[in-house]
C-alpha positions in Angstrom: 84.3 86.1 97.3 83.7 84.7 100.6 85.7 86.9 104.0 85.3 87.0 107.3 83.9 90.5 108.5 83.6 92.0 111.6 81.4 94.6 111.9 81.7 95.5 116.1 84.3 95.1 118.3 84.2 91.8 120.8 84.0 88.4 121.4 85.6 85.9 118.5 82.1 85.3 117.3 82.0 88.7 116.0 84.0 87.4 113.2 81.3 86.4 110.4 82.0 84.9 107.2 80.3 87.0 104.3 80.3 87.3 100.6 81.6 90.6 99.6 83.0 92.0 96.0 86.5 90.8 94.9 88.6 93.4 95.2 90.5 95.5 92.1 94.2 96.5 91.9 94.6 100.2 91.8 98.0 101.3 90.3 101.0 99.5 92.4 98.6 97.1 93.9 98.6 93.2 93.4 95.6 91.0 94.3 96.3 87.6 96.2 94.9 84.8 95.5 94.7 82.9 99.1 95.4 79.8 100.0 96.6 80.1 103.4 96.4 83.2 106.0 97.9 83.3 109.2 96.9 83.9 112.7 98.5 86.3 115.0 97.5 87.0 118.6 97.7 90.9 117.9 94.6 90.3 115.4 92.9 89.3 118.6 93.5 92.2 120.5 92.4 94.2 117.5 89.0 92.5 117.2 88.3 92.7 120.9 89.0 96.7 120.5 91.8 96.1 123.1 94.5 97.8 120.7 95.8 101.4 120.4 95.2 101.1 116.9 91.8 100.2 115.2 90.2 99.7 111.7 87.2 101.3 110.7 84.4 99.0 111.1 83.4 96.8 109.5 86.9 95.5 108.3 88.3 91.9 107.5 91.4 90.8 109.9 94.7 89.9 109.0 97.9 90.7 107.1 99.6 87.0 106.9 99.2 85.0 103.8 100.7 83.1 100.9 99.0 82.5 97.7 98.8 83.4 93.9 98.9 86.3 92.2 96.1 86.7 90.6 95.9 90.4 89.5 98.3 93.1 89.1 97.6 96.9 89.3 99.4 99.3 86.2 103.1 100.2 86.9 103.7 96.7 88.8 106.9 95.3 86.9 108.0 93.0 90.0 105.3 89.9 89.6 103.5 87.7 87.0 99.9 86.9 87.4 100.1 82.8 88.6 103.4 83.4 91.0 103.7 82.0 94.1 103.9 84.8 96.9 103.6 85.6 100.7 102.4 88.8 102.3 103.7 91.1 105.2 100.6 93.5 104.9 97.1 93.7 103.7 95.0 96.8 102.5 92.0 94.6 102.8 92.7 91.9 105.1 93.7 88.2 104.6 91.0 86.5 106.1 89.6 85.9 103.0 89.3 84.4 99.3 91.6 87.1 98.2 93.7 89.8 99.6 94.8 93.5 98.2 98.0 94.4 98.9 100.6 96.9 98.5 103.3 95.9 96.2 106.0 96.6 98.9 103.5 93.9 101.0 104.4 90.9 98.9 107.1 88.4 98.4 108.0 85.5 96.1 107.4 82.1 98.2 110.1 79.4 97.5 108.7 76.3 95.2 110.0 74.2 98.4 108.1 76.0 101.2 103.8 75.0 101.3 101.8 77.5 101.8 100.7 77.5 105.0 104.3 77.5 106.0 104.3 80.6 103.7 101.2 82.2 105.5 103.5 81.8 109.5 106.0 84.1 108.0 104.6 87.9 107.7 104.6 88.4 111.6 106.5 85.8 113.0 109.2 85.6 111.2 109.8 89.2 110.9 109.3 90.2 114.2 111.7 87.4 115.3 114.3 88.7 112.7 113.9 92.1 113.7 114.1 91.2 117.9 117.2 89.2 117.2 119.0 90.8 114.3 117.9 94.7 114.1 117.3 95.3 117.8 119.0 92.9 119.8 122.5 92.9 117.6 122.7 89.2 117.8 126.7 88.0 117.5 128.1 84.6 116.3 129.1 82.9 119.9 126.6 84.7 121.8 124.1 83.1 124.0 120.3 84.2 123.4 117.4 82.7 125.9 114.2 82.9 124.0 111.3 83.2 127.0 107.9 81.6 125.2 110.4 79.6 122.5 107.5 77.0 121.3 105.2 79.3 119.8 105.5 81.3 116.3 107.5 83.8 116.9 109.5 81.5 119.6 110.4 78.7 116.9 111.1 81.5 114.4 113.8 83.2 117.0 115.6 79.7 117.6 116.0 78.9 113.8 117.5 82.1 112.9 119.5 82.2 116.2 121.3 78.8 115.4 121.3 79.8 112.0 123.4 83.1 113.2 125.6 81.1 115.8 124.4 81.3 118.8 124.1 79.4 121.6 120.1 79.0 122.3 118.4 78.4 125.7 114.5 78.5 125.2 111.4 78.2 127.9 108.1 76.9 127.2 106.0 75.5 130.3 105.1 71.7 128.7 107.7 68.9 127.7 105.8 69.1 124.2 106.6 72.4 123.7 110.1 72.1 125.2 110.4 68.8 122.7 109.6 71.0 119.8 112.0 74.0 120.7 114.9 71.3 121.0 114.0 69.8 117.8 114.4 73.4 116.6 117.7 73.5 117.8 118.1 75.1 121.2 121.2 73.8 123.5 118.7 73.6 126.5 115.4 74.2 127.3 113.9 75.2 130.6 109.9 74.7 132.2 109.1 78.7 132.9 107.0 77.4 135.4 109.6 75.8 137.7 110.1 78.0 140.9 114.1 77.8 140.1 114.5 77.9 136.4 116.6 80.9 136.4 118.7 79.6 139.2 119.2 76.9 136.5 120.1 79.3 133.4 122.2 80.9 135.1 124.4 77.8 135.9 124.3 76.7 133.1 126.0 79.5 132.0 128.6 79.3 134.7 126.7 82.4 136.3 128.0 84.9 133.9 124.6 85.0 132.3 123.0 85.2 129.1 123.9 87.9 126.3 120.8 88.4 124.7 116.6 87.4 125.8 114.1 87.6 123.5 111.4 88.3 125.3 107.4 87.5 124.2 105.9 88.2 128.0 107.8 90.6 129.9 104.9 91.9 132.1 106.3 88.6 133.8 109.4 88.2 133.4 111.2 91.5 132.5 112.3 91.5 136.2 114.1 88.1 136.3 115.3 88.7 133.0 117.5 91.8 134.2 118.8 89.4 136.5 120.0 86.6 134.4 122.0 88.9 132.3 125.3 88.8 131.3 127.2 92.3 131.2 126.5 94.0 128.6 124.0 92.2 127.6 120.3 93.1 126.2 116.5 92.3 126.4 114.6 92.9 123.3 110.9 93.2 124.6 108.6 91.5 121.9 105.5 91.2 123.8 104.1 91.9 126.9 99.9 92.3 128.7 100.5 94.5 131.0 102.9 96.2 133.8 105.5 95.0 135.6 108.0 96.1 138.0 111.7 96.1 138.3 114.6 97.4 140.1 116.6 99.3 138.0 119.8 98.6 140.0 119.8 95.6 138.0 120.2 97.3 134.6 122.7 99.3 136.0 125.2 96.8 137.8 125.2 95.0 134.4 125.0 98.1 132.0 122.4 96.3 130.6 119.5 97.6 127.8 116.3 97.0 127.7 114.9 97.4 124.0 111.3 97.5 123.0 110.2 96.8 119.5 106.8 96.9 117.0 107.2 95.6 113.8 105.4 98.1 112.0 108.3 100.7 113.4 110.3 98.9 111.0 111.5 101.2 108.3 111.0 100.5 104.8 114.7 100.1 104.1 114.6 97.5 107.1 111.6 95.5 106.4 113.3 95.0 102.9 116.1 93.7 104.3 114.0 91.4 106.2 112.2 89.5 103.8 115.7 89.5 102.2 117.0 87.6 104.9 113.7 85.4 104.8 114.2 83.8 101.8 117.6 83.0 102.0 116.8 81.3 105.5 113.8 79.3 103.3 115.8 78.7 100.4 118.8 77.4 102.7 116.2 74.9 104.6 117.6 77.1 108.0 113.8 78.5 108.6 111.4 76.0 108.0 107.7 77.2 109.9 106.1 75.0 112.7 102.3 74.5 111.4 100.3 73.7 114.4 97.1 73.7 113.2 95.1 74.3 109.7 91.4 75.5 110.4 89.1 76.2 107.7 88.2 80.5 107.3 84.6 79.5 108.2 85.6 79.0 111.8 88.3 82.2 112.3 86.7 82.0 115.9 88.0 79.3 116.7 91.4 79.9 115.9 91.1 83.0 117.3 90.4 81.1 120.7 93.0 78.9 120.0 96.0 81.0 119.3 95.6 82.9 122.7 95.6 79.5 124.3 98.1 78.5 126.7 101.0 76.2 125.7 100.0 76.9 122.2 102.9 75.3 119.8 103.7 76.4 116.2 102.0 78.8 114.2 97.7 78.5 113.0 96.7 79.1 109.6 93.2 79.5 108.4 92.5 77.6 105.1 89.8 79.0 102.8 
């Protein structure tokens, strides 16, 4: 089978496509037949060695797909050779033909959903469930901002938050991308880049402030966020590239918290009740995944290039 392998840390060109053996299904293992794999910036990270945790080299990227079964290991009850499934985990990677995974890694695909909509859900979607749900205690009639709302993980967060009854705000720094975070759903959207755009979130919210921020760059903004709080209220850190500084006084004036998260924290009971929650939002037509673009596996560098681009919108799958 054909996968991308890369054999030393670095630039995306590291990233080769090969022909390697098709995987076999060991005992609770089923084999994915892939037709779409997604692409996450924290892959990127990963093959540039930039990452606290690394593979063994060489290794293939990835743990976003949907597909076909196409193998089952013994003692695997839950899936039928031929069904239509996504993953939230790889034991051998994703960019590729076909993917091993862990039983507990995969997850029936609605008839209604394509598969590279099914290939944006692994990380996105359950990182954005788990920032507004599990950590940030998101409450019917609350008001969430989403900082970085046009991306993957951005449109995920202002589905789920409308479809949970909240009042949305979202940033993004072009009118596409602020376009595409309305059509989402969002109440308002703001340009990050505008001097004054938390001057204007906060009036909008009659300068009591927002309950909840979801936020995907907080070595920028975590200081402004704790600013634009309401009391009470809470920042659930999804992402950030570096340091920042803030003055606690701010936290404290508002009894604020500030909440970090990592997906793969998750417990087991929680990432069940994740891809629960999934596919009733599919099924329901609430989540529906913003494709951006669909790039063939031969040229993984270039969507590696592309999904650490600025003003990226929508989630980037890789088609072998």
């Amino acid at each position: 089978m054909k996968s991308i392998r890369v054999a030393q840390f670095g630039e995306p060109e590291e990233m080769q496509l090969q022909e390697v053996p098709k995987p076999v299904p060991a005992p609770g293992q089923i084999l994915i037949h892939v037709k779409a794999a997604g692409v996450n910036p924290v892959e990127t990270y990963i093959r540039s060695g930039n990452y606290a945790r690394l593979p063994v080299l060489p290794y293939t990227p990835g743990s976003d797909a949907a597909g076909l079964v196409d193998a089952v290991g013994e003692g695997v009850r839950e899936f039928e050779i031929g069904e239509r499934v996504y993953t939230s985990g790889s034991l051998s990677g994703t960019y590729a033909e076909f993917a091993l995974c862990d039983v507990a890694q995969v997850h029936r695909l609605p008839e209604r959903i394509p598969f590279p909509q099914g290939a944006a859900l692994g990380v996105p979607y359950a990182t954005a469930y788990r920032g507004l749900v599990q950590r940030g205690s998101a409450v019917a009639g609350e008001t969430v901002l989403i900082h970085g709302a046009s991306g993957g993980v951005g449109t995920a967060a202002v589905q789920m938050a409308r479809a949970h009854g909240l009042t949305v705000f979202g940033t993004a720094g072009t009118e596409q991308g602020r376009q595409l975070v309305r059509d989402q759903g969002a109440h308002a959207t703001f340009d990050h880049h505008a001097p004054d755009y938390m001057t204007q979130i906060l009036s909008r919210t009659g300068g009591r402030g927002v309950d909840l921020i979801i936020e995907l760059l907080a070595n920028q903004n975590l200081g402004q966020d704790l600013k634009a709080l309401a009391p009470g209220g809470r920042v659930v850190i999804i992402g950030s590239r570096g340091k920042v500084e803030i003055d606690p006084r701010d936290a404290m004036a508002r009894e604020a918290d500030i909440r970090g998260m990592v997906l793969a924290n998750a417990p087991a009971s929680e990432r069940a009740a994740i891809h629960v929650a999934l596919g009733l939002g599919l099924e329901g037509g609430s989540l529906r995944p913003i494709i951006a673009q669909e790039i063939p596996l031969a040229e993984a560098a270039r969507a590696h290039r592309a999904v650490m681009s600025a003003g990226a919108l929508g989630k980037i799958v890789l088609i072998p």
